[in-house]
C-alpha positions in Angstrom: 7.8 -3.0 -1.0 4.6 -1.3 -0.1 1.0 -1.4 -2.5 0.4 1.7 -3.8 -3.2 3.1 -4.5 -3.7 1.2 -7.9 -2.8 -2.5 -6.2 -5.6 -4.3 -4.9 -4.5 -4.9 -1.7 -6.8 -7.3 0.0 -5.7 -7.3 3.5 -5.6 -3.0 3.9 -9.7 -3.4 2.4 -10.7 -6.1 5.2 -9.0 -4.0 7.9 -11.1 -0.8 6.4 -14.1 -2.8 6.4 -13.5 -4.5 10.3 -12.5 -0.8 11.8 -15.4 0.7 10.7 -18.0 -2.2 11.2 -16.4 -2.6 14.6 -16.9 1.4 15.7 -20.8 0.7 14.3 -21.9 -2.0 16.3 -20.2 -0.9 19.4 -21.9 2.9 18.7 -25.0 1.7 17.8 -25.5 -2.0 20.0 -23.1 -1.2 23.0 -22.2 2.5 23.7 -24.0 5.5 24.2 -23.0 8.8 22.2 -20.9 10.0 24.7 -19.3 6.9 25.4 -18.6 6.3 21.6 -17.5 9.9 21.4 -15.1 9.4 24.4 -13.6 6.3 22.8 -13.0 7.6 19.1 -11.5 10.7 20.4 -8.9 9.2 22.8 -8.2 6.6 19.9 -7.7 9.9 17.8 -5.2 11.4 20.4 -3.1 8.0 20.2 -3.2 7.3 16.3 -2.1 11.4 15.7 0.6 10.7 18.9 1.7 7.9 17.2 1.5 9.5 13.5 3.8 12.1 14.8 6.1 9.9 16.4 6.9 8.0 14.0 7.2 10.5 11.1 10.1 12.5 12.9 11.5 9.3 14.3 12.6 6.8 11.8 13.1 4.3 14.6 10.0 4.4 16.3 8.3 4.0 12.1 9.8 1.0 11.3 8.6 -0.6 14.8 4.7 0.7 13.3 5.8 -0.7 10.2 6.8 -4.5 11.6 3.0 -4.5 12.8 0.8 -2.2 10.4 2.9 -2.5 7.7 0.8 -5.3 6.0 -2.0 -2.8 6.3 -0.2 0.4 4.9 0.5 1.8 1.8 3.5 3.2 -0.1 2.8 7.0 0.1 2.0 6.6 3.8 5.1 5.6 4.9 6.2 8.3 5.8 3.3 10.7 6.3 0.2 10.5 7.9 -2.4 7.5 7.3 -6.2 7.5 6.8 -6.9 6.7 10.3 -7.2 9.9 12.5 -9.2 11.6 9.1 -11.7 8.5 9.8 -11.7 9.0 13.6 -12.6 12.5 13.0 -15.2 12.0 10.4 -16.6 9.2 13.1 -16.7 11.9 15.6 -18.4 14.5 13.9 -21.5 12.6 12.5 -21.7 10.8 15.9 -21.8 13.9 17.7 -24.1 15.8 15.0 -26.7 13.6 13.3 -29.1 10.9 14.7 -27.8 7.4 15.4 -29.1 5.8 12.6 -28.0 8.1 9.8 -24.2 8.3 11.8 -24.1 4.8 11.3 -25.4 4.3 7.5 -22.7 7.3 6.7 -20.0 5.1 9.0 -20.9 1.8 6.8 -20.6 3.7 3.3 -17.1 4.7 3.8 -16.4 1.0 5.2 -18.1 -0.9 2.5 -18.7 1.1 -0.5 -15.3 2.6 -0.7 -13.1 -0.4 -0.5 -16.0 -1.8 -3.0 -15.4 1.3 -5.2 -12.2 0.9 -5.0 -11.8 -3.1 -5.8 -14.1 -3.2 -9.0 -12.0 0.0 -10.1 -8.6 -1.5 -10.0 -10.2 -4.6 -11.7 -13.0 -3.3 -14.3 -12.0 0.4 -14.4 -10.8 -0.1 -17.8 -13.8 -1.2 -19.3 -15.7 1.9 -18.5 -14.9 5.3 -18.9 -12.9 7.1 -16.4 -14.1 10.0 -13.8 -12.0 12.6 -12.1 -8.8 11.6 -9.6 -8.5 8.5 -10.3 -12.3 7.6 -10.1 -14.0 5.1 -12.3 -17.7 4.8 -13.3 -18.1 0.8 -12.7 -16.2 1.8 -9.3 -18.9 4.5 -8.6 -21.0 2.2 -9.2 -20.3 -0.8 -7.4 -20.4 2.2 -4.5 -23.8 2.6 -5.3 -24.7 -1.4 -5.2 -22.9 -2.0 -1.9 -24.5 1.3 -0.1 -27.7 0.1 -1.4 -27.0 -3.4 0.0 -25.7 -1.7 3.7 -28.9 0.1 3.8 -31.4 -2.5 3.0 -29.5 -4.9 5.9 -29.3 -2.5 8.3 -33.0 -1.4 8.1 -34.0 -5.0 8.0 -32.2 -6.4 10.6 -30.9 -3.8 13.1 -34.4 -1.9 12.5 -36.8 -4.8 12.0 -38.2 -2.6 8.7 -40.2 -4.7 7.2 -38.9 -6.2 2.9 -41.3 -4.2 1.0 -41.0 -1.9 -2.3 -40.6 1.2 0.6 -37.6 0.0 1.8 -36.3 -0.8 -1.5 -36.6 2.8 -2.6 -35.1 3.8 0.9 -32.2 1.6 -0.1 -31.4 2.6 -3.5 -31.5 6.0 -2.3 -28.7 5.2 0.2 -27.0 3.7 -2.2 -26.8 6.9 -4.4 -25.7 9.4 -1.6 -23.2 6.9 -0.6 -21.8 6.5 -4.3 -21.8 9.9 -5.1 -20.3 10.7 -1.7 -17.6 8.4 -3.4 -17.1 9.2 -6.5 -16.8 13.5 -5.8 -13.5 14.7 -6.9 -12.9 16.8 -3.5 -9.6 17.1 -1.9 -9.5 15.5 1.3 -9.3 12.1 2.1 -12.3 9.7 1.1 -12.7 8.6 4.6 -13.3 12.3 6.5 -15.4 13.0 2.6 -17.3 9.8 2.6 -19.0 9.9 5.9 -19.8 13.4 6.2 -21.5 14.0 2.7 -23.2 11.2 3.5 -24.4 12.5 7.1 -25.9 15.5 5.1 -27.7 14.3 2.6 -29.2 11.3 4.4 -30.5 14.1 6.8 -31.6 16.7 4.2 -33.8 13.7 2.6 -34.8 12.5 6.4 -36.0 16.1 7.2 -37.6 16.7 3.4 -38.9 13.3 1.8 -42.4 12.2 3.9 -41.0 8.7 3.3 -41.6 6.6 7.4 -39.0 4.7 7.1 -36.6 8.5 6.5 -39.0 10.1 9.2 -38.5 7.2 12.0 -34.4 7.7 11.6 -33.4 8.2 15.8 
């Protein structure tokens, strides 16, 4: 029996949270762009091999099931999971945007939406309910989280210094990346998530004579 979207599902969350934190720190600490690019796309070609395979062949799905199946849910079974949309969405703001706003829109899809999606399945009901499936304490805990990746990443892959600046900076993450969340369109959260993000965070780098916005690379 496989969790569906409403279950909790711990272990699916923590493997959504090490993929992408994984594919940020080697981007932004390891590889260069092209590198990075190289190695999302040739993980792309596998996962959509693989997707393929074992959708037309139930033998080869129930050996991806015996490993990822822990990590899977109901509806993907047999259909495509949310991998190769994330790989693609990695791709496109790496290849786009500057490395720092790639990697802020990369960390809002792998902490504020599992976070989004935890305090919804658990609080949801004690707050009024947005559009497919989204709630507003799930929005916001969205918000909280981005807010939280953006204030640690500034500090300590930045060295920006804790001051009321950086505060604003942060809670203004935090709002793209919950919004980015909580917008009813229909295509997976994780292609949605990081590209939204991407935009905004470089519409408010380019606009908003903030330094901290103006010294994104």
């Amino acid at each position: 029996m496989f969790p569906a979207r409403t279950d909790i599902h711990i272990v699916r969350k923590l493997w959504h949270v090490g993929m992408g934190l994984s594919i940020v720190l080697a981007y932004d600490l390891v590889l260069t762009r092209v590198e990075s690019l190289l190695l999302c796309a040739s993980g792309l070609g596998v996962f959509v091999a693989a997707e393929l395979l074992r959708i037309r062949h139930d033998w080869f799905n129930r050996r991806i099931i015996a490993v990822f199946g822990p990590f899977m849910r109901h509806e993907e079974v047999a259909s495509m999971s949310s991998v190769p949309a994330f790989l693609c969405a990695c791709m496109f703001v790496m290849g786009i945007f500057p490395k720092t706003i790639a990697s802020l829109s990369m960390l809002y899809v792998s902490f504020g939406d599992p976070a989004a999606s935890l305090a919804g399945i658990l609080y949801g009901k004690h707050g009024p309910s947005l559009v497919r499936g989204k709630t507003l304490i799930g929005t916001l805990s969205a918000v909280l989280v981005c807010a939280c990746v953006t204030f640690s990443y500034y500090w300590l892959r930045l060295g920006a210094v804790p001051n009321t600046e950086l505060v604003l900076v942060s809670l203004t993450g935090g709002l793209i990346g919950g919004c980015a969340e909580s917008l009813p369109l229909r295509i997976d959260d994780n292609m949605s998530i990081p590209l939204v993000s991407a935009v905004f965070l470089w519409a408010i780098h380019v606009w908003v004579p903030c330094s901290l916005f103006l010294s994104m690379r």
